[in-house]
C-alpha positions in Angstrom: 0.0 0.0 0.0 1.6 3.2 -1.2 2.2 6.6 1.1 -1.1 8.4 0.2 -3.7 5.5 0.7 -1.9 5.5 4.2 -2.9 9.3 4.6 -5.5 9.0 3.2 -6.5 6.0 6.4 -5.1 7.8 9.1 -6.9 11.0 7.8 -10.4 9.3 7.8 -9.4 7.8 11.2 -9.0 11.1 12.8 -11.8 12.9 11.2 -14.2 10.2 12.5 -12.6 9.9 15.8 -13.1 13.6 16.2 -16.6 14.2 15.4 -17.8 10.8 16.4 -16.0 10.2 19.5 -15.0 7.0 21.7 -17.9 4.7 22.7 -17.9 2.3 25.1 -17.4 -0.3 22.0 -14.1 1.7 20.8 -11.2 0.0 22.8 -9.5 2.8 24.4 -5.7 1.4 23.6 -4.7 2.3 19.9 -3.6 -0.9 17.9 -0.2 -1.1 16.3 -1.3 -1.4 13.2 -3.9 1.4 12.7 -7.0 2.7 14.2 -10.4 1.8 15.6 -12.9 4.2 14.8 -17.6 3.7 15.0 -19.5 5.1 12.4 -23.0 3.8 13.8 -24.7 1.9 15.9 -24.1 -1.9 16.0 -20.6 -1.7 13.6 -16.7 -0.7 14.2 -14.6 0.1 11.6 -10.5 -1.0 11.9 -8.5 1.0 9.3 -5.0 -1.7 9.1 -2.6 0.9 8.0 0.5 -1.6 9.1 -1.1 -4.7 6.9 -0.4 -7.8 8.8 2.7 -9.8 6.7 0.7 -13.0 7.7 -2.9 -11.7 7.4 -3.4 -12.2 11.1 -4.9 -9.2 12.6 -5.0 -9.2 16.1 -8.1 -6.9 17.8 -8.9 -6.1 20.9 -10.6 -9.1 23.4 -13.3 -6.4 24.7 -15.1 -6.7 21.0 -17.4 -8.8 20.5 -17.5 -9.2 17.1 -20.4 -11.2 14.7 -18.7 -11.4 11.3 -16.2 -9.1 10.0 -16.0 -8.1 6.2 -13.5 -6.1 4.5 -15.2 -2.5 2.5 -13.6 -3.5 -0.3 -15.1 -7.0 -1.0 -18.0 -6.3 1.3 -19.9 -10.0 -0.4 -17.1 -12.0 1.3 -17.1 -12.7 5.3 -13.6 -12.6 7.0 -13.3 -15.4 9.2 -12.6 -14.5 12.8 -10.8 -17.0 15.2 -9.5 -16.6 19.0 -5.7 -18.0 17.9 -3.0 -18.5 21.2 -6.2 -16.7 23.4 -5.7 -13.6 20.6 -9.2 -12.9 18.6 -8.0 -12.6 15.1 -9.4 -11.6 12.0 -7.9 -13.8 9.6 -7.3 -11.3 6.5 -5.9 -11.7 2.8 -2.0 -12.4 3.3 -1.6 -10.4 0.0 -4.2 -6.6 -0.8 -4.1 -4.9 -3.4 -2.5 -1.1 -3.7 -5.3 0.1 -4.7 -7.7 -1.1 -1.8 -7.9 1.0 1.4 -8.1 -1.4 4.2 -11.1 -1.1 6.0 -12.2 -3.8 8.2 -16.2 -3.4 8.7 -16.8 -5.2 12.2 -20.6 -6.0 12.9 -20.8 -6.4 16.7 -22.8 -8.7 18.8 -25.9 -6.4 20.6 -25.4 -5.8 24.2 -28.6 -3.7 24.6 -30.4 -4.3 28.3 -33.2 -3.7 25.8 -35.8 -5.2 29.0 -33.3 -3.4 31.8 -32.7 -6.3 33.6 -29.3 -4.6 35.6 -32.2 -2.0 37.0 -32.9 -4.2 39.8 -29.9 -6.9 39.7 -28.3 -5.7 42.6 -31.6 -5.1 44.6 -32.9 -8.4 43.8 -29.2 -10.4 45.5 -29.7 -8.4 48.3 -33.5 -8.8 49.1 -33.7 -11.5 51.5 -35.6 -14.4 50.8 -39.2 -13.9 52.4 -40.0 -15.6 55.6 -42.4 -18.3 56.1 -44.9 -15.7 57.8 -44.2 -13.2 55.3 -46.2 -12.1 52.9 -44.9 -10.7 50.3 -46.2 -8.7 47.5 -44.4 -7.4 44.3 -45.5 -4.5 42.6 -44.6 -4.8 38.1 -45.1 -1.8 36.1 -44.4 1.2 34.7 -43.6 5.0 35.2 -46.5 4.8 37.6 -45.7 2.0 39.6 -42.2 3.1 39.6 -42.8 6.8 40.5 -44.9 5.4 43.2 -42.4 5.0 45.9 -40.6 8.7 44.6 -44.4 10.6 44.7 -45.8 9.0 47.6 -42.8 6.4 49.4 -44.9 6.2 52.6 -46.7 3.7 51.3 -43.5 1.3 50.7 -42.8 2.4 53.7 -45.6 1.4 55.8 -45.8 -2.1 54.0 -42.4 -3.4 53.9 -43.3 -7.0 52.5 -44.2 -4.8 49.4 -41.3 -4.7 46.9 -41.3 -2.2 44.0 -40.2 -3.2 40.5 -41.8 -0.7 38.2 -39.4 0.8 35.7 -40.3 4.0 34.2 -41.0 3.6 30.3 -41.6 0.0 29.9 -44.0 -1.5 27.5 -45.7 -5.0 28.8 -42.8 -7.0 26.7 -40.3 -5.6 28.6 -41.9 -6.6 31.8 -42.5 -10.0 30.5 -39.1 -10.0 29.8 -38.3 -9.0 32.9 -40.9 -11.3 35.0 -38.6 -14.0 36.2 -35.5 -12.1 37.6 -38.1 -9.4 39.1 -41.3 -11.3 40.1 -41.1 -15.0 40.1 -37.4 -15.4 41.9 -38.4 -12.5 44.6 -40.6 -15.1 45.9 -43.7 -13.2 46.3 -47.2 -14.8 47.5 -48.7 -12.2 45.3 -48.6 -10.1 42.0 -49.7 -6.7 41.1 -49.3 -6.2 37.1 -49.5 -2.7 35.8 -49.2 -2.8 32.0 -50.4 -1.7 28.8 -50.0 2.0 29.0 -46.7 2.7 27.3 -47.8 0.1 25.0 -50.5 1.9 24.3 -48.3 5.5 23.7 -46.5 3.4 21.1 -43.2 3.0 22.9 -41.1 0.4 21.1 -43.7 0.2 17.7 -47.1 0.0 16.9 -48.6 -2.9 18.7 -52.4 -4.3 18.6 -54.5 -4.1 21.8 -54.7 -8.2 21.3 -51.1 -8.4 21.3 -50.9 -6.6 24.3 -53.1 -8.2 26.2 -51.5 -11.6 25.2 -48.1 -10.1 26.3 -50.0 -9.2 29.9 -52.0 -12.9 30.3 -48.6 -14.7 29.6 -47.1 -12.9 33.2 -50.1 -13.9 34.1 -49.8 -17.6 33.0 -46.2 -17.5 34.4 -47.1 -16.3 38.3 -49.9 -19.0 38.1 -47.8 -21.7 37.1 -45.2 -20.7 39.9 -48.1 -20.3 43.0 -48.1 -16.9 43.1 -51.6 -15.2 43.5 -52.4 -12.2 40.6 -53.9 -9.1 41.0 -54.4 -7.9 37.4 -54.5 -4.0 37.4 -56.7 -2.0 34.9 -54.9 0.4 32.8 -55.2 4.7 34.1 -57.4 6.4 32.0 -55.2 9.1 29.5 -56.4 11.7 27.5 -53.1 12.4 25.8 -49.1 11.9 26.3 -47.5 14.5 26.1 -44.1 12.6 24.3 -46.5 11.0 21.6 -49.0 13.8 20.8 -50.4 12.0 17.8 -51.9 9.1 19.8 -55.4 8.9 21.1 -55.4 6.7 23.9 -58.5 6.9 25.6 -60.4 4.3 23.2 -57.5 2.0 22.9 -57.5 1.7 26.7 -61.3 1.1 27.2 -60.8 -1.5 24.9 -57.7 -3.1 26.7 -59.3 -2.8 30.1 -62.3 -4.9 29.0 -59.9 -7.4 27.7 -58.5 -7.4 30.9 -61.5 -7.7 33.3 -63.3 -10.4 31.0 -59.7 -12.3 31.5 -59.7 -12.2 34.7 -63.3 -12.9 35.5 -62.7 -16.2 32.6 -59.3 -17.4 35.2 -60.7 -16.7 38.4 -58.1 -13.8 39.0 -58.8 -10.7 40.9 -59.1 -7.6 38.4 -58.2 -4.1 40.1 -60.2 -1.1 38.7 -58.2 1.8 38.8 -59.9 3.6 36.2 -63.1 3.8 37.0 -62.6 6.1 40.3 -60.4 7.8 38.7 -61.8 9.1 35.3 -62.9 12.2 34.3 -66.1 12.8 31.9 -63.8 13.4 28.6 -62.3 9.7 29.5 -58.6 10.7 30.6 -57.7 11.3 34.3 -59.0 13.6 36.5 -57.0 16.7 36.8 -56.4 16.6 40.6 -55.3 13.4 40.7 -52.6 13.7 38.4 -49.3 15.8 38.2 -49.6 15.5 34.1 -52.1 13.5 31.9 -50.9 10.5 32.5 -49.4 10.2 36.0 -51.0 10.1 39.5 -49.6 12.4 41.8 -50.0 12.0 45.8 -53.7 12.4 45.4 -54.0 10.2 43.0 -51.9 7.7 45.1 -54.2 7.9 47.8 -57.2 6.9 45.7 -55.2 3.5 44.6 -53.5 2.7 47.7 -56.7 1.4 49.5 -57.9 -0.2 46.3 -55.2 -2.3 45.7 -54.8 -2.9 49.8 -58.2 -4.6 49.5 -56.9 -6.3 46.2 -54.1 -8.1 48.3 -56.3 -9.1 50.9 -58.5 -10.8 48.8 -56.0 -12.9 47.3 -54.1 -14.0 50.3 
């Protein structure tokens, strides 16, 4: 490879490196024989300036690389083999002049896409319950999750209840989510909150159906492990403000009914949350919320004794 491809390399290198910057999927040591840079999501690019007399380039052990192709001959995969405990791309012993050599590295995903660290270290240290113990793990969203921030004494007054609400979270990220959080806490009872963010069109369009199915299958899952379900309708909403173009109110009647008849057909205990707590345009009423979509300490008060009762019945 002559003098200016080389430029041209390291030039590209530094121009990316620059306006891109280091992500946690960069290695931060520089190889010897060129540069690392990303260019988007998911992919790392290696620009070999010092081509490898053998063909064996070694990369760093932090990547965790799916397939590796070259930009020049982008059809062909590169074979990648951990050689002496080195991970090695195994390149052409011979390139041509004329290439620049570009190594296009698709990585393997390492999105918590469900958030499963969120309560890792909570969940080690949570004792297991005791045989008189009763307790009662709480699965939702932002409004199970904001629940102990907007209105903690109630957490605090109950301590065999255990939050695991995550702000966000459609109903297959809880599913997801249900072993590590629910099922291996123990708990003699559920509450599932679900279907909201769904709803709002988090992570795609979804059917009502489909959403449902993705609730009834935590559901199915508690059952099968002896743990008692309270099935919690959906808060009535108006509007959300990060997805202006959705109109919820309908889609969550219709969930809500999908819910109750469930839970009448399996003999589980359906908690109404929206019906005390609707206004007459079919979102929530305004002094019970701190937006359109979240209780606030009033609106805490008006489900705390509801789902109280809810627990009672099913121990």
């Amino acid at each position: 490879m002559n003098i200016y491809k080389k430029i041209i390399i390291v030039a590209v290198a530094i121009i990316l490196n620059v306006s891109v910057g280091f992500s946690q999927t960069i290695p931060s040591e520089k190889p010897e024989w060129g540069a690392y840079t990303q260019v988007e999501d998911g992919f790392l690019l290696a620009h070999v300036i010092h081509w490898p007399e053998d063909g064996k380039l070694v990369i760093d052990r932090a990547i965790k690389p799916r397939e590796a192709r070259l930009l020049s001959n982008p059809s062909k995969k590169i074979k990648i083999k951990l050689i002496n405990g080195k991970l090695t791309v195994l390149l052409p012993k011979k390139v041509d002049d004329a290439q620049i050599s570009v190594v296009r590295i698709q990585l393997i995903p390492t999105e918590d896409w469900a958030n499963l660290k969120r309560y890792r270290k909570a969940n080690a240290a949570l004792k297991a319950p005791s045989k008189k113990e009763n307790r009662v793990v709480f699965i939702g969203n932002s409004i199970t999750d904001n629940w102990t921030r907007d209105h903690g004494i109630f957490f605090e007054k109950n301590p065999s209840f255990v939050n695991r609400g995550i702000s966000g979270q459609t109903s297959a990220q809880m599913l997801l989510r249900f072993r590590p959080d629910v099922i291996e806490l123990n708990p003699k009872v559920v509450i599932i909150s679900a279907g909201t963010n769904d709803i709002a069109e988090n992570r795609g369009p979804i059917s009502i159906k489909r959403i449902a199915g993705n609730i009834f299958s935590m559901v199915e899952l508690a059952k099968k492990n002896k743990i008692k379900v309270v099935l919690a309708s959906v808060l009535p909403v108006i509007s959300y403000s990060w997805c202006p173009s959705i109109e919820p109110a309908d889609k969550i009647i219709e969930l809500n009914k999908l819910l109750k008849k469930y839970a009448k057909d399996n003999n589980i205990i359906y908690l109404d949350y929206y019906t005390p707590m609707v206004n007459e345009d079919k979102g929530l009423i305004k002094h019970l919320g701190r937006d359109t979509v979240h209780p606030n300490a009033a609106g805490y008060d008006i489900m705390e004794p509801l789902v109280q009762k809810a627990i009672k019945k099913a121990l």
